[in-house]
C-alpha positions as CSV (number, residue, x, y, z in Angstrom):
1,X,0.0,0.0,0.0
2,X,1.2,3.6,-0.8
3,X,0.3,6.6,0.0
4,X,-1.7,7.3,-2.9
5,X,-3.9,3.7,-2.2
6,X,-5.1,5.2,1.2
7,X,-6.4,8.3,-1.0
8,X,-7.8,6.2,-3.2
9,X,-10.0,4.3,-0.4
10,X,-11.1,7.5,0.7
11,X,-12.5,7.8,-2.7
12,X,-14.4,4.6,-1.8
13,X,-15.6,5.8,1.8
14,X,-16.6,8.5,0.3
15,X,-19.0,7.1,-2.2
16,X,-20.3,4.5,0.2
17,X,-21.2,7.2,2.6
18,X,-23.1,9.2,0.2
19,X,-25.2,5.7,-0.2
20,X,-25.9,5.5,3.0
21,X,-26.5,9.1,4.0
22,X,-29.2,9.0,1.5
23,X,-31.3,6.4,4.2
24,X,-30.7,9.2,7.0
25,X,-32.8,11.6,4.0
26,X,-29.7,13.8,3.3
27,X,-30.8,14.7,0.2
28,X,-27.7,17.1,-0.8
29,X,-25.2,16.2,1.7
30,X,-24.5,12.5,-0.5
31,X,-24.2,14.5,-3.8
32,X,-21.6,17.1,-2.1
33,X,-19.1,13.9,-0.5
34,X,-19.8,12.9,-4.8
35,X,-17.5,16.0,-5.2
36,X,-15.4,15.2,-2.3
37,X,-14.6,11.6,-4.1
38,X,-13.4,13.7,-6.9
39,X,-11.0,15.9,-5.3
40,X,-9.4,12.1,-4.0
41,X,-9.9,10.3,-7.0
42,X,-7.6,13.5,-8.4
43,X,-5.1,13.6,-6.0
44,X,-4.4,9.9,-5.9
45,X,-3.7,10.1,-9.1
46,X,-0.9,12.7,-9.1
47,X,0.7,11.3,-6.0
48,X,0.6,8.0,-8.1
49,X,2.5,9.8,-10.6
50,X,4.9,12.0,-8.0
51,X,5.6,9.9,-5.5
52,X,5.1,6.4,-6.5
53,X,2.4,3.8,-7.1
54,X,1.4,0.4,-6.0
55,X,1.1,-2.9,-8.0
56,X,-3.1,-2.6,-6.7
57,X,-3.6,1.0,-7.1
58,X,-5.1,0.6,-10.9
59,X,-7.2,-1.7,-10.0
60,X,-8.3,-0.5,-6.8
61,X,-8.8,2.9,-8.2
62,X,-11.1,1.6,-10.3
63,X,-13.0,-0.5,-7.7
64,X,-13.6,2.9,-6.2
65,X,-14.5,4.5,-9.0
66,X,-17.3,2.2,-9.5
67,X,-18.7,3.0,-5.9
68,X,-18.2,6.3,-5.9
69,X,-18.8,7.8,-9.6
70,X,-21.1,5.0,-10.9
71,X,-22.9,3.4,-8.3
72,X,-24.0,6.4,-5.5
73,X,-24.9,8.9,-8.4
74,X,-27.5,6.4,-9.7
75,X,-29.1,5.7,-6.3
76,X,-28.7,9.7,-5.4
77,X,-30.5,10.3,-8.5
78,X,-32.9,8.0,-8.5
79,X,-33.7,8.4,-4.8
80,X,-34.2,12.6,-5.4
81,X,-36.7,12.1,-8.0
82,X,-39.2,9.7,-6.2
83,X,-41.9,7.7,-8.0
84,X,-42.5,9.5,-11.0
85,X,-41.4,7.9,-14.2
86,X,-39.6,5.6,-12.1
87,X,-38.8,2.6,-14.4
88,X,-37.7,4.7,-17.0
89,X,-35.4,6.5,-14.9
90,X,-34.5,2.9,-13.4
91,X,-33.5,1.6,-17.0
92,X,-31.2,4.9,-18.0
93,X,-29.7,4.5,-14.5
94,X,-28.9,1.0,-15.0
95,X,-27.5,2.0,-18.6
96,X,-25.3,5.1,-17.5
97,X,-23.9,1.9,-14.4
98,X,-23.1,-0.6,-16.8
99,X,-21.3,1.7,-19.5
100,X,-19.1,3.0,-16.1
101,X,-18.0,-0.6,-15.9
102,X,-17.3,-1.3,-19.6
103,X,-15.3,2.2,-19.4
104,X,-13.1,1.5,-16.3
105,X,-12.9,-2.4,-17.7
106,X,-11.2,-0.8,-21.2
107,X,-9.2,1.7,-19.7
108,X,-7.4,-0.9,-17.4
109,X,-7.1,-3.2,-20.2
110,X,-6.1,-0.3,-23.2
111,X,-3.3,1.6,-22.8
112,X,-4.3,5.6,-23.0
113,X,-2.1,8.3,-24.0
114,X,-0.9,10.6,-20.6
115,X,-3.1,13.9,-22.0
116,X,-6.2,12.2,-22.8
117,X,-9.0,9.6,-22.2
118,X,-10.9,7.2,-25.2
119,X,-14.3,8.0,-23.8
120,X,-16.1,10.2,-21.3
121,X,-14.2,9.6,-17.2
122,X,-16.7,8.1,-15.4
123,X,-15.8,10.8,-12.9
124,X,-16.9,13.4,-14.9
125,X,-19.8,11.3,-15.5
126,X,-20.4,11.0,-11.4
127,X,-20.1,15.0,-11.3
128,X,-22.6,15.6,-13.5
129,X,-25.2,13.8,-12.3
130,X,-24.4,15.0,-8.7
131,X,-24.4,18.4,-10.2
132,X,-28.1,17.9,-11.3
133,X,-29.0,16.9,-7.7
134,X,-27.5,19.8,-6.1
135,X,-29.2,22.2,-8.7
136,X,-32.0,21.3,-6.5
137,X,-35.4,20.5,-7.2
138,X,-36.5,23.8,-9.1
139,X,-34.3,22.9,-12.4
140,X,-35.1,19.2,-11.9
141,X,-37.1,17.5,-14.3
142,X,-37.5,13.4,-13.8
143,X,-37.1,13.0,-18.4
144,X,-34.5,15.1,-18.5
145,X,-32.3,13.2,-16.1
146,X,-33.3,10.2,-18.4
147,X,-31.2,12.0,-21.1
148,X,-28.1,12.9,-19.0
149,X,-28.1,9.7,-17.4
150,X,-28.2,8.0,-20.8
151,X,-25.6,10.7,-22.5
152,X,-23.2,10.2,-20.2
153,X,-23.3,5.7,-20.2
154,X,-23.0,6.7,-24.5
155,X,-20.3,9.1,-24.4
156,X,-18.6,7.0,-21.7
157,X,-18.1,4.2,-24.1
158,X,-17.3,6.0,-26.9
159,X,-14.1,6.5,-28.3
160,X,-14.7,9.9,-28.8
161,X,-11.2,11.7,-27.0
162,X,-11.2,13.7,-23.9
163,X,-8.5,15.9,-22.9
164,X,-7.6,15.5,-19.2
165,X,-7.3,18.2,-17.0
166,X,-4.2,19.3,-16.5
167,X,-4.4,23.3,-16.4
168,X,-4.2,24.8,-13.2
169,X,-6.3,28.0,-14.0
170,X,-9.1,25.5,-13.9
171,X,-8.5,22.9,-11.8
172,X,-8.2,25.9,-9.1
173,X,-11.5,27.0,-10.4
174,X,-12.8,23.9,-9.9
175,X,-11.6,22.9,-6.5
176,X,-13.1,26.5,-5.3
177,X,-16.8,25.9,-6.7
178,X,-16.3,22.3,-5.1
179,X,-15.0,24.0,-1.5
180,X,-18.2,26.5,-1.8
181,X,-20.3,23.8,-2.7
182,X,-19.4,22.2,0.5
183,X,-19.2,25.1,2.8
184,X,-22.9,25.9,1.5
185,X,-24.1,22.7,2.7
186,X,-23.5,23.7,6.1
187,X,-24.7,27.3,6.1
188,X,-27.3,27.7,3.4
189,X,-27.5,25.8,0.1
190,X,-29.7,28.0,-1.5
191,X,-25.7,29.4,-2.5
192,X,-24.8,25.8,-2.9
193,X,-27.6,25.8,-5.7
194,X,-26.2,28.2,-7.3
195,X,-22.4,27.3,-7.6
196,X,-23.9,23.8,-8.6
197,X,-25.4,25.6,-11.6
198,X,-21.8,26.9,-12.2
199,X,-20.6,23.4,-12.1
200,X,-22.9,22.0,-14.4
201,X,-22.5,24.6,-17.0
202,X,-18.8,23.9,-16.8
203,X,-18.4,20.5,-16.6
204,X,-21.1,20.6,-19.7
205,X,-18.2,22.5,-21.6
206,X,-16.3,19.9,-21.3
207,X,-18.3,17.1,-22.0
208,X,-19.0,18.8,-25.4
209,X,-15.5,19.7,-25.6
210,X,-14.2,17.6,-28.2
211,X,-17.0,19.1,-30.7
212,X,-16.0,22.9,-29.8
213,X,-12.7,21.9,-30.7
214,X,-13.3,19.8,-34.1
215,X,-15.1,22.8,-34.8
216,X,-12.2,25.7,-34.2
């Protein structure tokens, strides 16, 4: 185990706990530790690549990517919108979960290039649909989470490319909607509502990034 693994499993606590804080009806404190399993699912990455890496850490970053980006979004999204169009919320869930796997299965099995990803992250994935959640109920709408859910499982097993962020402009931008996000939990999320908004349009631009830049 390195140091990096024990960020990585933070990742995973973090996903479970959004599961389960969901059957204590915290409806936007389980999307907002979503964002906190993307700030470790980040970080073990670069001390993977700075300090060192274990012969499990792939693997097991990928086992908590599956918790945390796949599995507690669906079961966050599914338990904000109640009954209403329920199965066919239940089928795109299930979709978006089973093209997470196929996409963590083929990036541990097909070596990527260190600027890019074949396919949507099933982070970014994760993040959006927490995003939509956190919006709050006002911009929610039980068809159109149908369509994210089932844009993100199609893009995620695409091949279309995905440049990974490595600018710091924007990962500081980022990590500060992320930090307000959370502090807004715990004094008033009508803010948090707002900076989700932010979060969504942004991480929007960059799942239709790779058209903006065929098209410059």
């Amino acid at each position: 185990m390195k140091l990096a693994d024990f960020v990585t499993l933070t990742n995973a606590l973090c996903g479970v706990g959004a599961i389960l804080l969901l059957l204590d009806e915290f409806t936007y404190l389980a999307p907002t530790l979503i964002l906190i399993a993307a700030v470790a699912d980040g970080v073990d990455g670069h001390l993977s690549r700075c300090i060192a890496s274990s012969d499990i850490g792939g693997n097991l970053d990928s086992l908590a990517d599956v918790i945390s980006f796949g599995l507690a979004p669906i079961v966050i999204l599914y338990s904000f919108n109640g009954d209403k169009g329920a199965y066919l919320l239940v089928a795109a869930l299930c979709f978006y979960f089973l093209c997470g796997i196929l996409r963590l299965a083929r990036f541990n099995t097909v070596q990527s290039s260190f600027s890019s990803f074949s396919g949507l992250p099933i982070t970014a994935g994760g993040i959006v649909l927490s995003s939509y959640v956190l919006m709050g109920e006002r911009y929610f709408n039980t068809y159109l989470a149908i369509i994210i859910a089932l844009s993100m499982g199609i893009l995620m097993i695409s091949t279309i490319t995905y440049q990974k962020a490595r600018q710091t402009k924007l990962l500081i931008i980022i990590a500060l909607i992320f930090a307000a996000i959370i502090v807004s939990f715990a004094f008033n999320m009508a803010y948090g509502h707002f900076f989700a908004i932010i979060l969504m349009i942004l991480m929007t631009l960059y799942v239709i990034s790779p058209v903006i830049k065929k098209t410059t």
